[in-house]
C-alpha positions in Angstrom: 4.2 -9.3 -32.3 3.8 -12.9 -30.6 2.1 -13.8 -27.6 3.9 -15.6 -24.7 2.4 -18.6 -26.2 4.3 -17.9 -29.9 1.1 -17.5 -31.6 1.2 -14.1 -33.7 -1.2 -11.3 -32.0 -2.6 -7.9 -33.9 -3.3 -4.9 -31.2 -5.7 -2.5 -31.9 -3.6 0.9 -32.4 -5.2 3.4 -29.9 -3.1 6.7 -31.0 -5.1 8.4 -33.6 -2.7 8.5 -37.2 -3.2 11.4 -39.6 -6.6 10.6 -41.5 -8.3 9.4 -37.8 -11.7 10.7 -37.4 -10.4 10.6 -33.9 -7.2 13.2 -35.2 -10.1 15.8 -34.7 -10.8 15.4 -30.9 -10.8 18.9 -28.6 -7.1 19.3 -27.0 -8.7 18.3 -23.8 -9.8 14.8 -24.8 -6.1 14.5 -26.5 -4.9 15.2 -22.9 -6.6 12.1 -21.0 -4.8 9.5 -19.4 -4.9 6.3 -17.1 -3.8 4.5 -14.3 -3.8 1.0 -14.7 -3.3 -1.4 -11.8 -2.3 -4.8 -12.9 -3.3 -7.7 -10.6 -3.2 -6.7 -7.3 -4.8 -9.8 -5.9 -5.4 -11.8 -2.9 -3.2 -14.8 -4.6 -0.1 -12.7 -5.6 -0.3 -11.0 -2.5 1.4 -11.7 1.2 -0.2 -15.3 2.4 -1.5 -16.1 -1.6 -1.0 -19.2 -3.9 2.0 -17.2 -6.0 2.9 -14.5 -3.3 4.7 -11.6 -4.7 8.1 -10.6 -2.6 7.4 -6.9 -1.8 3.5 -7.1 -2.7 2.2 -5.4 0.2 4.6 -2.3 -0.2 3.1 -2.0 -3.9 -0.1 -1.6 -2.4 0.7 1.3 -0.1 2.6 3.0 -2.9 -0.6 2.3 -5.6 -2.9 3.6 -2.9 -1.1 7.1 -3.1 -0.9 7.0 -7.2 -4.9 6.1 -7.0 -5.6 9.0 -4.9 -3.5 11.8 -7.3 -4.8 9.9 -10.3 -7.8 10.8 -8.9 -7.5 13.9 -7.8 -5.9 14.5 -11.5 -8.8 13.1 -13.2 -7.8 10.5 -14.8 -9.8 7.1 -15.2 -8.6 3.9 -13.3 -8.1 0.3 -14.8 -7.5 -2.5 -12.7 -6.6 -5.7 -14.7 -7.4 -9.4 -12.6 -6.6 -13.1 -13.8 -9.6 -14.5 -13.8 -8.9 -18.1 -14.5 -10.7 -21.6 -14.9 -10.0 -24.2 -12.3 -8.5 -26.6 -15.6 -6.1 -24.4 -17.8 -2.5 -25.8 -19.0 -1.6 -22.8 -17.3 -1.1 -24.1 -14.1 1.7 -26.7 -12.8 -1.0 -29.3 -12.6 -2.3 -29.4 -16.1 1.2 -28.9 -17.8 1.9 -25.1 -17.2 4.6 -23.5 -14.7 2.6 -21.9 -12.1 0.4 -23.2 -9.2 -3.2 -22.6 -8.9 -4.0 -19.0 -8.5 -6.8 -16.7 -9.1 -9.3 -18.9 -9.9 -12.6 -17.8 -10.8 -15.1 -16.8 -7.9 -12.8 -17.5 -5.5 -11.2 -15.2 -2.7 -7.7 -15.5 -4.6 -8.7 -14.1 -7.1 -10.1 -10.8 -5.4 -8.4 -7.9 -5.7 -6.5 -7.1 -2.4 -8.3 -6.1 0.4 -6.8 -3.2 1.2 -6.4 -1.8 -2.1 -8.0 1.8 -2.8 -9.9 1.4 -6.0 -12.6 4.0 -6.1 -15.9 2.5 -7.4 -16.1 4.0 -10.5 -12.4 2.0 -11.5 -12.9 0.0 -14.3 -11.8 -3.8 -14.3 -10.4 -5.6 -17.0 -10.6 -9.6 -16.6 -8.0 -11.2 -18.6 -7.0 -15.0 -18.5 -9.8 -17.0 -18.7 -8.7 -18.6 -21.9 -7.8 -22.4 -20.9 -5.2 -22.5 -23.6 -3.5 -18.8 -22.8 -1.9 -17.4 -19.9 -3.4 -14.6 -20.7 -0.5 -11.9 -18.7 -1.6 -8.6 -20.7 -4.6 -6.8 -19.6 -4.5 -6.1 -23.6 -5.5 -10.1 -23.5 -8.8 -8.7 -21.4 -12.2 -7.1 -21.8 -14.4 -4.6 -19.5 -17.5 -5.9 -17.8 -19.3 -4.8 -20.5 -17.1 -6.9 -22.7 -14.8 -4.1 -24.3 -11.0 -5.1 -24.9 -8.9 -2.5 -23.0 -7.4 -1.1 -26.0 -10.7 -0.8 -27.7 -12.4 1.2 -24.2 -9.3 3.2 -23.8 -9.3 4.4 -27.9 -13.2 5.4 -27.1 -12.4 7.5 -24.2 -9.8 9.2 -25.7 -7.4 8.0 -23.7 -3.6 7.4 -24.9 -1.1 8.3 -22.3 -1.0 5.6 -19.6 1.1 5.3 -15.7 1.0 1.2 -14.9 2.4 -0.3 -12.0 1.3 -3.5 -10.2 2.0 -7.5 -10.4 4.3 -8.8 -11.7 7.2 -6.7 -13.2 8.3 -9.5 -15.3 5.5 -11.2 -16.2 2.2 -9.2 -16.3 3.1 -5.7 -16.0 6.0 -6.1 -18.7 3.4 -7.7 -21.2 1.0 -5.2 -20.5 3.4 -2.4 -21.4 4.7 -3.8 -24.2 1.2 -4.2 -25.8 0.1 -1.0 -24.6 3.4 0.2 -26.3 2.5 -1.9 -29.3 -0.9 -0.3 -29.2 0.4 3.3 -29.8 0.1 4.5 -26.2 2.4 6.4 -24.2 3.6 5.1 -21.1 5.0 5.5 -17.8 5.9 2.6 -15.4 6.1 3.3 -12.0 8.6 1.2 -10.8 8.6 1.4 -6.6 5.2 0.1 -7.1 5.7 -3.1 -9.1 7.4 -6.3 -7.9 8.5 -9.3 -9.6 8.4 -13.2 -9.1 11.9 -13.5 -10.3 11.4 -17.3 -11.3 14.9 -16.8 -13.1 17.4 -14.7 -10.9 17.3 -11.3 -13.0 14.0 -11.3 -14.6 12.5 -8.2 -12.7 15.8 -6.3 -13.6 15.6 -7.5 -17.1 11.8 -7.0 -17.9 12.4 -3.2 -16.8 14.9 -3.0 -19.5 13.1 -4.5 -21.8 10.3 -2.2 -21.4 12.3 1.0 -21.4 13.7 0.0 -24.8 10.7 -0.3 -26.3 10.1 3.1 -25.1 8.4 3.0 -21.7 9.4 6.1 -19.3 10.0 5.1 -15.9 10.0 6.6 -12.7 8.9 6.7 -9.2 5.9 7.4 -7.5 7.4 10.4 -5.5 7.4 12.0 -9.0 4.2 10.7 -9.9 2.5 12.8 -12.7 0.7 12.3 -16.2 2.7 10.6 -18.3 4.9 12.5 -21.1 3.5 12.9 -24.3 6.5 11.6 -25.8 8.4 9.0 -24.6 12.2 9.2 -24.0 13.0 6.2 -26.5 12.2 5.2 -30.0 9.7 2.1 -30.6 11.4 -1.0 -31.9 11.4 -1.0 -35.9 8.3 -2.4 -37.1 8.2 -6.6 -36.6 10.5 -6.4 -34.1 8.6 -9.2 -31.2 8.9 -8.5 -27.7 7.8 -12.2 -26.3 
């Protein structure tokens, strides 16, 4: 698999293969799952340096999915850029995007009316000045865990994503989480897209479904399927 940048990238596999010490977990633990809210920030939101079209109406729809995610027991990520004020990948220093999300600064908190419950567990990702860093399987926990790693030690291998961006990091996030071995379900009235190139949301979301996301709405919101709908690519095949 490559990174956005082209270099090659290796992602811990978090389903348990034949052999796995983990292969021997109760049926319960086999059963947990996550939410994972990708970077619902100030700075992608309404008024923000990179303003996502349709951002505040992810927020209302994410708030409901928190609270049955919740009420389901399952345990919520929330990914965040988190980057350095000099990185080649903003417009200024060679990249394509303009400042956003800048360390310790109000951009780069998540949106204030967001419903995280305390407990939610943030992944930072992007603080690399060389990577853009757009997969939260690119971050690390507060206590310094990479997602995939934290999510293989809870047990956890069915995932429901939905956030910003569709087509930049919500589709790299599921297609490492993919990559990883997980199952997963996009929820896609609660993502939005930059669409720097007319067609990128619409193309992301079929990228990801032929790599074997399911996708559906938040209406039918639920754990996702233990199996998912479509086959993974053959083995090699890169997604970026």
């Amino acid at each position: 698999m490559l990174a956005a940048s082209g270099r090659p990238r290796y992602i811990t596999r978090v389903r348990s293969e034949p052999g796995d010490s983990h292969a021997d977990r109760s049926t319960a633990d086999s059963e947990r799952w996550a939410l994972l809210v990708v970077d619902v920030q100030n700075d992608f939101c309404t008024g923000g340096a990179l303003a996502v079209p349709g951002s505040e109406l992810v927020v209302q729809r994410l708030n409901a999915s928190i609270g049955e995610a919740r009420r389901l027991g399952a345990v919520i990520y929330a990914s965040r850029d988190w980057h350095p004020a000099v990185t080649n990948h903003f417009a200024d220093y060679g990249g394509t995007w303009p400042v956003h999300c800048v360390q310790q600064t109000s951009g780069a908190d998540f949106h204030p009316g967001l419903d995280l419950p305390p407990d939610a567990i943030v992944v930072t990702k992007g603080e690399d000045q060389g990577l853009p860093g757009y997969s939260a399987f690119d971050g690390h926990t507060a206590d310094g865990i990479p997602l995939a790693a934290d999510l293989r030690q809870r047990g956890i291998t069915r995932i429901v994503v939905g956030g910003l961006a569709t087509d930049y990091c919500v589709k790299h996030s599921v297609l490492d989480a993919l990559s990883a071995g997980l199952h997963v379900t996009v929820l896609e009235d609660a993502i939005a897209g930059v669409d720097l190139h007319p067609g990128d949301s619409e193309r992301a979301l079929g990228e990801m479904r032929a790599h074997g996301a399911h996708l559906t709405r938040t209406g039918d919101f639920s754990p996702p399927p233990r199996k998912n709908p479509h086959p993974p690519p053959p083995s090699g095949q890169n997604h970026a």
